[in-house]
C-alpha positions in Angstrom: -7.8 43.3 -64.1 -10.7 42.9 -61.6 -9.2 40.6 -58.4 -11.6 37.5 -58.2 -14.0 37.2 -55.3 -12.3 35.5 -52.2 -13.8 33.4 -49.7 -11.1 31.6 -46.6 -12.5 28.1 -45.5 -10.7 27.4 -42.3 -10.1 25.2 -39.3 -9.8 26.8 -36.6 -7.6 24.7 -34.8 -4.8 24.6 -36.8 -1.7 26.4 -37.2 0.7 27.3 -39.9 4.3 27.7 -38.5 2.9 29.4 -35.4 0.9 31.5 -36.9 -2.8 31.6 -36.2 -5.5 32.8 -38.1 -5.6 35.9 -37.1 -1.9 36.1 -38.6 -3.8 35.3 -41.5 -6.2 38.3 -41.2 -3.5 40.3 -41.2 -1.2 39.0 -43.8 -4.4 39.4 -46.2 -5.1 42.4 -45.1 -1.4 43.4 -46.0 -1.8 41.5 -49.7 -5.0 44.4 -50.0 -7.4 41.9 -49.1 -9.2 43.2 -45.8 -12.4 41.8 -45.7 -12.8 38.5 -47.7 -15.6 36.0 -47.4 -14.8 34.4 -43.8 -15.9 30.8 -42.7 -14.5 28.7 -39.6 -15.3 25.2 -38.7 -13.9 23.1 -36.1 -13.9 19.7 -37.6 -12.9 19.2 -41.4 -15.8 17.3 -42.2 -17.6 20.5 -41.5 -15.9 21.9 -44.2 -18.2 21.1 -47.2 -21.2 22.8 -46.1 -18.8 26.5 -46.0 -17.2 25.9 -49.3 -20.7 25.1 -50.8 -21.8 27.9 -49.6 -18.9 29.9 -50.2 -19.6 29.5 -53.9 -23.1 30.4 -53.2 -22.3 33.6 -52.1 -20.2 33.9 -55.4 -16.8 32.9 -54.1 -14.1 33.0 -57.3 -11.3 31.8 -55.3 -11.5 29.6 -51.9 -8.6 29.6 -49.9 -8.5 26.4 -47.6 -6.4 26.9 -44.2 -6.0 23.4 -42.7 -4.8 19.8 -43.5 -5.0 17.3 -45.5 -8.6 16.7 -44.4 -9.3 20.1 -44.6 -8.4 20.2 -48.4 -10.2 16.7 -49.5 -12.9 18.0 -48.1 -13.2 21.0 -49.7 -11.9 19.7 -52.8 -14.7 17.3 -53.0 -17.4 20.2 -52.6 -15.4 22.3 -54.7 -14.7 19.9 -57.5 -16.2 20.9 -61.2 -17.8 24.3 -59.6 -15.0 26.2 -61.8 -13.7 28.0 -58.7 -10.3 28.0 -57.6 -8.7 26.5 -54.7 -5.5 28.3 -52.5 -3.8 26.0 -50.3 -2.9 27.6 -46.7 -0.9 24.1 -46.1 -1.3 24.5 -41.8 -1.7 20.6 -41.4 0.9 17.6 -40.8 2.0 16.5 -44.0 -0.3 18.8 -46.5 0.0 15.9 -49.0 -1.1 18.2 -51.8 0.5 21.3 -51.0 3.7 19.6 -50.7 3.6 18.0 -54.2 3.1 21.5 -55.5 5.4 23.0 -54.2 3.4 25.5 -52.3 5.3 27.4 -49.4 4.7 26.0 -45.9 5.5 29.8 -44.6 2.9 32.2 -44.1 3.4 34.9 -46.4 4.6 32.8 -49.6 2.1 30.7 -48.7 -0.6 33.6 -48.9 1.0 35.6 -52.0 0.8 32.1 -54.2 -2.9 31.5 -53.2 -3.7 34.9 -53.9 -1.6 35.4 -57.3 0.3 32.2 -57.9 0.0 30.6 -61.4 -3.4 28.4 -62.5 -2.9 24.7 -62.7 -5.9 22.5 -64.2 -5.6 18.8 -62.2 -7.3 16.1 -62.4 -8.9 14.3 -59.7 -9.9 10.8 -58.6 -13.7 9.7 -57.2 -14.2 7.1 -55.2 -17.2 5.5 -55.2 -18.0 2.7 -52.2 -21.2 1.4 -52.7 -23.6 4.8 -53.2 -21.3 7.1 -52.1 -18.6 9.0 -54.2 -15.9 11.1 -52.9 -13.4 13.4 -54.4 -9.4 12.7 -54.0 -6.6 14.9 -55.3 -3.3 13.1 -53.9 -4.3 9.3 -53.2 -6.9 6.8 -52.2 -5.4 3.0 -50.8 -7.1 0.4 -48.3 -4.9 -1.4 -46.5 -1.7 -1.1 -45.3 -2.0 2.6 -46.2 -5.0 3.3 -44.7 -3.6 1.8 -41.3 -0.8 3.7 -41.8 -3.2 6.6 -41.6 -5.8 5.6 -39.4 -3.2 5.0 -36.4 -1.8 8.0 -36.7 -4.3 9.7 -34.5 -5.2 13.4 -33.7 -3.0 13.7 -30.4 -0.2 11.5 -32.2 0.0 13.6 -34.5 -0.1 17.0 -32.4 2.3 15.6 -30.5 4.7 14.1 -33.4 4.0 15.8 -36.4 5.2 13.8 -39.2 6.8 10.8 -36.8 3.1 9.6 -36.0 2.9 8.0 -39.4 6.3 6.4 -38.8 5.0 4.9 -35.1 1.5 4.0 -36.7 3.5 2.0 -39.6 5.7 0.0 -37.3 2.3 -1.2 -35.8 1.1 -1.7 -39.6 3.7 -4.1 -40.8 2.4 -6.4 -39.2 -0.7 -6.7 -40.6 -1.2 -10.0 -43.2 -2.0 -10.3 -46.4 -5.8 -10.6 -48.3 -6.7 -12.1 -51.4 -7.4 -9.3 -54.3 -8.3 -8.6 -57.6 -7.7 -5.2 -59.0 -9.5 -4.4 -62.9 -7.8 -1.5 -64.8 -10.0 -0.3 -67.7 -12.5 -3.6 -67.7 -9.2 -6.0 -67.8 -8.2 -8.1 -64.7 -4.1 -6.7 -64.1 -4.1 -8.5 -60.9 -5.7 -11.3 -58.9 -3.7 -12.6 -55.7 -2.7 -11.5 -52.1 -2.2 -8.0 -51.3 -1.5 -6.1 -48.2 -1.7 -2.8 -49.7 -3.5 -1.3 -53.2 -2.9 2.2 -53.5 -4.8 4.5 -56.0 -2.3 8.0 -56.6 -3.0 11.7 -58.2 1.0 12.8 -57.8 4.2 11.1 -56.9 4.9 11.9 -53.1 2.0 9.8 -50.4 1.4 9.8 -46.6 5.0 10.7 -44.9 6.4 12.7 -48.2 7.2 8.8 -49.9 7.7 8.9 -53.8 5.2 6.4 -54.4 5.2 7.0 -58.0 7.9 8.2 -59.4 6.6 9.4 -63.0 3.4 10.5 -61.4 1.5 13.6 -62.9 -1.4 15.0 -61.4 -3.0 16.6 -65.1 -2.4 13.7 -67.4 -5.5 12.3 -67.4 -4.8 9.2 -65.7 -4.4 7.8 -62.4 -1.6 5.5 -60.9 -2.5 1.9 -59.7 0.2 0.1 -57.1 -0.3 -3.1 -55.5 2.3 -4.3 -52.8 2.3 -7.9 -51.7 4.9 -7.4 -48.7 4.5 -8.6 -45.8 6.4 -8.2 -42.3 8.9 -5.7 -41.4 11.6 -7.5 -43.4 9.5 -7.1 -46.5 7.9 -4.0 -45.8 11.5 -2.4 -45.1 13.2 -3.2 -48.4 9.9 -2.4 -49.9 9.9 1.6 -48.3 13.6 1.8 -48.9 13.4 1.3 -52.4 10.2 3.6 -52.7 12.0 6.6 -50.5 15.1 6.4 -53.1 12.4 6.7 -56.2 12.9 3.5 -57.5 9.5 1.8 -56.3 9.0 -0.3 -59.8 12.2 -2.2 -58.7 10.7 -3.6 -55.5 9.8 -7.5 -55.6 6.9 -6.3 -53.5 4.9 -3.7 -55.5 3.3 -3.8 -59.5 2.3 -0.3 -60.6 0.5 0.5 -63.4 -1.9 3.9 -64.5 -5.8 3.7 -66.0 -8.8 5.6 -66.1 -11.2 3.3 -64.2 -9.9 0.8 -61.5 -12.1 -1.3 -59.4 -10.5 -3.8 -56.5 -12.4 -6.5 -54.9 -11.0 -7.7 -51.6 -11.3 -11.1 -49.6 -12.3 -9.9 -46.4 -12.9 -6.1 -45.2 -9.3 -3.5 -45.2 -9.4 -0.1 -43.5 -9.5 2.7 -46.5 -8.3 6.5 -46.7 -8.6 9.2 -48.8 -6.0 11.8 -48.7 -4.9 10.9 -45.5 -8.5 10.7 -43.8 -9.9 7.2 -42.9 -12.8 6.5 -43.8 -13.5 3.0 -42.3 -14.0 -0.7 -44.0 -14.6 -1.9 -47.5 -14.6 -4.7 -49.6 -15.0 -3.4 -52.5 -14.6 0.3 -54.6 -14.0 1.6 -57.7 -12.1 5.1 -58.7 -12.1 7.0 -62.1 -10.4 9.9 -63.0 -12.0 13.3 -63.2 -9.8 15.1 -65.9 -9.9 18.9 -65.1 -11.7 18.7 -61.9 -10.1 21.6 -59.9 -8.3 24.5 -60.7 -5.3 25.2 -58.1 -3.0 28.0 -57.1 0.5 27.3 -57.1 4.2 28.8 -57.6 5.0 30.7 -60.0 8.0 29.0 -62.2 10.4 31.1 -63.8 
């Protein structure tokens, strides 16, 4: 069987379990890749441009070293191309790699990109006025998106997963705006909100099980509203989510649709897999059955 063509897409700023990229040279090199397709960049959103042109150059498989930037930013340039995608998960919470199980160690982490099994996803696009972006884990504005955007660069360097927890004691503060939230052309929900969140897979920003029958290939994508509001609130509300049981929360309605559009009463911060991406007042997502191709564990 011929071995596909491989290009790496990597930020060179980040770090996998201590190991740098040239760790990663070698650990290819001893997987009988020497010599792949090499591209660095030392901002994520500088990521595009490389995997586009990775794919150019004829680029079968893309193997993405970095975070959760790193990958929505290559998953949106990479998405429909019919080229596959390793995750090489050396970010903070690699919200994607995580809810595939990939390895978080170098060399697991490097044999499943290379030779792991195929799995077909789906993917969401947002689209905020003219511009459409690609998500593979979650879109939310927000609560969720404060969450993200307060957990900053050195916060995060310095914290690792902790950040999000500081940057969420700030958010619960934050109060509520009034919402309306259309799941395949019908109106679900019209009231206050401090949170609608837009999910791919299960497990969000800080490992939470959002969505607890959540499946990233069934076509669909889940919908959650939460309506809490103050630490009180927003406590009970993360307790039940972190034990799985986020349905039975006063403070959250979930529901799943092909085609969601929310309308908000005044501008909210929103993210995309963990980036922030500024203001909006309004957006729409549908689901892109089939968009990417990913490498992932082998199950027995």
């Amino acid at each position: 069987m011929t071995e596909p063509k491989i290009a790496v897409v990597a930020h060179r700023k980040k770090v996998l379990h201590g190991a740098r990229l040239d760790a990663l040279r070698s650990a290819l090199a001893d997987e009988g890749v020497p010599d792949p397709m090499w591209f660095e960049v030392n901002k994520s959103r500088k990521a595009p441009k490389k995997a586009r042109r990775a794919v150019k150059d004829g680029a079968e498989l893309v193997l993405v070293w970095g975070g959760d930037g790193m990958v929505q930013r290559c998953t949106d340039a990479l998405a429909g191309s019919g080229v596959e995608v390793g995750l090489l998960p050396a970010g903070t919470a690699n919200l994607l790699a995580s809810n595939l199980g990939v390895p978080e160690d170098l060399g697991p982490a490097v044999r499943t990109a290379l030779r792991g099994a195929r799995r077909t996803l789906d993917l969401g696009r947002l689209t905020v006025g003219k511009k459409d972006e690609h998500f593979a884990v979650m879109a939310g504005v927000g609560f969720d998106a404060a969450l993200v955007g307060g957990a900053d660069r050195k916060a995060k360097a310095k914290l690792g997963r902790l950040a999000y927890v500081r940057s969420g004691i700030r958010g619960v503060r934050g109060p509520t705006v009034e919402a309306r939230v259309t799941v395949d052309g019908e109106v679900w929900y019209r009231g206050p909100v401090s949170c609608v969140l837009l999910g791919n897979v299960g497990r969000i920003t800080g490992g939470i099980p959002a969505f607890d029958d959540a499946q990233p290939d069934d076509g669909l994508l889940e919908v959650g509203v939460s309506t809490a509001s103050g630490a009180l609130q927003w406590a009970r509300t993360l307790s039940r989510m972190a034990l799985g049981r986020s349905e039975k929360s006063p403070f959250v309605r979930i529901t799943r649709g092909r085609e969601i559009a929310v309308k908000l009463g005044r501008p909210l911060p929103v993210e995309l897999d963990g980036g922030a991406r500024g203001e909006v007042r309004a957006l729409t997502a549908t689901v892109v059955p089939g968009g990417l191709t990913v490498r992932v564990p082998v199950r027995a």
